[in-house]
N, CA, C and O of each residue as an XYZ file, in Angstrom:
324
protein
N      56.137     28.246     25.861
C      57.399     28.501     25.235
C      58.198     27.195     25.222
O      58.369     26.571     26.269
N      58.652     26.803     24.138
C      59.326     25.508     24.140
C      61.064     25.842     24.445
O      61.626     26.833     23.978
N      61.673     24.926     25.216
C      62.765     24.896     25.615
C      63.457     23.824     25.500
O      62.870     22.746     25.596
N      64.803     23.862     25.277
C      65.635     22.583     25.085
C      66.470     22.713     26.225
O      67.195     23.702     26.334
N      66.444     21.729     27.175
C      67.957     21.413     28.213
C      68.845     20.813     27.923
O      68.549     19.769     27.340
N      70.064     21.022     28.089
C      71.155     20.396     28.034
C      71.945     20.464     29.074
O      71.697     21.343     29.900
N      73.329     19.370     29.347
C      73.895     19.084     30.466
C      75.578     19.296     29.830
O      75.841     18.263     29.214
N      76.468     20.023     29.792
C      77.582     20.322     29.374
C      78.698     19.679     30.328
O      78.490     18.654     30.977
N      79.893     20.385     30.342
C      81.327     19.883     31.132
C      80.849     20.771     32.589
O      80.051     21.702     32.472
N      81.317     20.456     33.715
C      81.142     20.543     34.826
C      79.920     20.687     35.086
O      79.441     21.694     35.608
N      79.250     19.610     34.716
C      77.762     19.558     34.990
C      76.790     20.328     34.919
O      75.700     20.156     35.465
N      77.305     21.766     33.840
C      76.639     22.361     33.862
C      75.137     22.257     32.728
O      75.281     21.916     31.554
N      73.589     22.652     33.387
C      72.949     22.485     32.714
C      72.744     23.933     31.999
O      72.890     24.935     32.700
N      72.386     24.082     30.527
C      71.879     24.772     29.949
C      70.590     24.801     29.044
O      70.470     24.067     28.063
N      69.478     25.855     29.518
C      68.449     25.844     29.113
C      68.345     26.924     27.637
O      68.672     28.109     27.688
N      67.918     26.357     26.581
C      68.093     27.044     25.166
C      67.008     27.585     24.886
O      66.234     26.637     25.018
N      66.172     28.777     24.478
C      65.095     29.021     24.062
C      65.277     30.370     22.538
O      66.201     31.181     22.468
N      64.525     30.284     21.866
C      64.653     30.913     20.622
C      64.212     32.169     21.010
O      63.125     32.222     21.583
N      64.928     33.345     20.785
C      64.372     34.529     21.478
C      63.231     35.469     21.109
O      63.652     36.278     20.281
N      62.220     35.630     21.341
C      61.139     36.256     21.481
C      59.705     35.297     21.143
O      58.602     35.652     20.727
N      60.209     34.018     21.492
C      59.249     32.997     21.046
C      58.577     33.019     22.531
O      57.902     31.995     22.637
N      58.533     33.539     23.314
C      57.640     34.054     24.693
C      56.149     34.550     23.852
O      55.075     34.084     24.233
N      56.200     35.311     22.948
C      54.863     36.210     22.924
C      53.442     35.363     22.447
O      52.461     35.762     21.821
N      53.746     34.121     22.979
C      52.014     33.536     22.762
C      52.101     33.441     21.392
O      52.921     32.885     20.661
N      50.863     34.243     21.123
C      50.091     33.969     19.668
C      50.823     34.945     18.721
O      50.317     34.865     17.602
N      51.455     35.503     18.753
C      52.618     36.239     17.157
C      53.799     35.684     17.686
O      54.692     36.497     17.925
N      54.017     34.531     17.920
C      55.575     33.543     18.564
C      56.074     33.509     16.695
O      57.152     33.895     16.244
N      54.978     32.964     15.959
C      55.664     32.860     14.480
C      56.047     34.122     13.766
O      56.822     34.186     12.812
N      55.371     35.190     14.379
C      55.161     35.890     13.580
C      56.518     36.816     14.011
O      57.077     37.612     13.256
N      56.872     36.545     15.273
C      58.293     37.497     15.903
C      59.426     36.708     15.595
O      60.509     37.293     15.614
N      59.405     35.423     15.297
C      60.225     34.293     14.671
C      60.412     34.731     13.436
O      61.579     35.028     13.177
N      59.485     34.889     12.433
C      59.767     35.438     10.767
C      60.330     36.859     10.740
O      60.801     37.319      9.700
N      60.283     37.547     11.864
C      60.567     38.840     12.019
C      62.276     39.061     12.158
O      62.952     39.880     11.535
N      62.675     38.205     13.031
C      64.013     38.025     13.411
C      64.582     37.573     13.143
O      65.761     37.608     13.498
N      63.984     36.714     12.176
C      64.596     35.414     11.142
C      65.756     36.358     10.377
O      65.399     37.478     10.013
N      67.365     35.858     10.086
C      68.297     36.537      9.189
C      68.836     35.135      8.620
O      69.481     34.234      9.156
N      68.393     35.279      7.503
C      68.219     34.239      6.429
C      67.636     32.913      7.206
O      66.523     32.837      7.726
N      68.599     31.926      7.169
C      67.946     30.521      7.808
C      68.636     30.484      9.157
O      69.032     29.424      9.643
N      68.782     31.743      9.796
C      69.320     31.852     11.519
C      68.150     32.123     12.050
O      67.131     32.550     11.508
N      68.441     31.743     13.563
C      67.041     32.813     14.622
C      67.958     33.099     15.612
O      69.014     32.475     15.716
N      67.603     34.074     16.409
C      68.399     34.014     17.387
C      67.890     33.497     18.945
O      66.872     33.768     19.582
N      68.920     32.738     19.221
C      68.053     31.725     20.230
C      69.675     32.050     21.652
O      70.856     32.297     21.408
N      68.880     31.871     23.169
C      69.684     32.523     24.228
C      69.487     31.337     24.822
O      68.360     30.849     24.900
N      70.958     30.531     25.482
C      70.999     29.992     26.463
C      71.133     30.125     27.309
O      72.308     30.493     27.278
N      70.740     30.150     28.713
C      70.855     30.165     30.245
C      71.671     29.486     31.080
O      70.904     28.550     31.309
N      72.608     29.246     31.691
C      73.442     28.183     32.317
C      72.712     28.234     33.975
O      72.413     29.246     34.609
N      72.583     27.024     34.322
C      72.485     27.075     35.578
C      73.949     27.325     36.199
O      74.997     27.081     35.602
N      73.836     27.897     37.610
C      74.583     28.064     38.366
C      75.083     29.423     37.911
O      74.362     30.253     37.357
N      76.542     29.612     38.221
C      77.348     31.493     37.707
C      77.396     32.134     36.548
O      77.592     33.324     36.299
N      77.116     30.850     35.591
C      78.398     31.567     34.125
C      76.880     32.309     33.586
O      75.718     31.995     33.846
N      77.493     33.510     32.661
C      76.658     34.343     31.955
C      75.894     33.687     30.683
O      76.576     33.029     29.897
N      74.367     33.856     30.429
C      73.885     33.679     29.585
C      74.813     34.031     28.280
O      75.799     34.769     28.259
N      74.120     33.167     27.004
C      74.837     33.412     25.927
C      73.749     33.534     24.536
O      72.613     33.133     24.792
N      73.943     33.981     23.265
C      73.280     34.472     22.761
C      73.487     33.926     20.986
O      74.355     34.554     20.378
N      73.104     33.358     20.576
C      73.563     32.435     19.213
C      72.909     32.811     18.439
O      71.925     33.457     18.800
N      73.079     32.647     17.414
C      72.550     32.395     15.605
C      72.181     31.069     15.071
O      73.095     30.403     14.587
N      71.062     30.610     15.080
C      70.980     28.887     14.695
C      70.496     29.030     13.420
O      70.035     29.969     12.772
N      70.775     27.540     13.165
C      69.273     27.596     11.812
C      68.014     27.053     12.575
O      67.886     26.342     13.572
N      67.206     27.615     11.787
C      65.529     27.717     12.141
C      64.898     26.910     12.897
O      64.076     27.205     13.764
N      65.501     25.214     12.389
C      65.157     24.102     12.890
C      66.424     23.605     14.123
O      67.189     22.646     14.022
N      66.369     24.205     14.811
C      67.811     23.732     16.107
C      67.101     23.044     16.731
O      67.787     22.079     17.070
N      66.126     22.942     17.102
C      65.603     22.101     18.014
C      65.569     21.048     17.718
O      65.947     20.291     18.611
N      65.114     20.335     16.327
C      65.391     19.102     15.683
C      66.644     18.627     15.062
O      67.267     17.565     15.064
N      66.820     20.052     14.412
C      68.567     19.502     14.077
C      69.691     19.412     14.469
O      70.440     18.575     13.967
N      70.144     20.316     15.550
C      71.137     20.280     16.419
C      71.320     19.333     17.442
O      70.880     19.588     18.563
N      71.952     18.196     17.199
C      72.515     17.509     18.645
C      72.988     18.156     19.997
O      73.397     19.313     20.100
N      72.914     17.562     20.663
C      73.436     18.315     22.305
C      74.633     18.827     21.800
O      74.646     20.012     21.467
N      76.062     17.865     21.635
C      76.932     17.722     21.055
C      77.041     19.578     20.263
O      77.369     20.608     20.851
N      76.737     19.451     19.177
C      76.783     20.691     18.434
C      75.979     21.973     18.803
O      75.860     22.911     18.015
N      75.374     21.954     20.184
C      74.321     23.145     20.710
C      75.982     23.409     21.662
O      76.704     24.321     21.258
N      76.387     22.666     22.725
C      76.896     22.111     23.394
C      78.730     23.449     22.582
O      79.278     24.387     23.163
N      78.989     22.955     21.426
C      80.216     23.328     20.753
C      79.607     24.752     20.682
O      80.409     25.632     20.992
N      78.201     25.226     20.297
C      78.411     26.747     19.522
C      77.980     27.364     20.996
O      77.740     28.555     20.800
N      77.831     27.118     22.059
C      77.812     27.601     23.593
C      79.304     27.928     23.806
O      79.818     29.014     24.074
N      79.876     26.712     23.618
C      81.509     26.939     23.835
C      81.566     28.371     22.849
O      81.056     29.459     23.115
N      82.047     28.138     22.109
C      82.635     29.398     21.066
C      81.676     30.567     20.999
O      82.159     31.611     20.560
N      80.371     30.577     21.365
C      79.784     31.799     22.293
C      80.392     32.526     22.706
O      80.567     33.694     22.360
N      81.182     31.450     24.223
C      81.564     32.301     25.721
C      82.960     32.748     24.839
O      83.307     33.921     24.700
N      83.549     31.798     24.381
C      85.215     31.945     24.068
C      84.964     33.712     22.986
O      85.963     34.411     22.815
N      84.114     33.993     22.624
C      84.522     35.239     21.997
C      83.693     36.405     22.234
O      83.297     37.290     21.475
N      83.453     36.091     24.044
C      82.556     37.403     24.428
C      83.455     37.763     25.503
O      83.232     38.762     26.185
């Protein structure tokens, strides 16, 4: 399962993974499944207290999203849960 880390404000690290991309060999096939238009939905993890969070990216976040802008849609995640 591929994962992206990141390191936010109070040092917190967050681990990003696209959600249901766990299942091995239909990973594409649960990816095209969940796909809503050019979103996936992908869950970050925070180390330490704060609650996981749950996003809408486009397809390619892993290449296209800077820390920076993974980093902003984490923020506005938490701010409207």
């Amino acid at each position: 399962m591929e994962q992206r880390e990141i390191t936010g404000p109070a040092n917190v690290t967050w681990t990003c993974v696209q959600a249901y991309a766990g299942l091995e060999a239909n990973a594409e096939k649960a990816a095209e499944i969940v796909r809503t238009g050019d979103k996936v939905p992908v869950v970050c993890t925070p180390s330490g207290g704060a609650q996981s969070v749950r996003l809408e990216l486009v397809h390619n976040w892993m290449e296209k999203l800077s820390d920076d802008e993974l980093l902003d849609q984490i923020a506005t995640a938490q701010q409207s849960s």
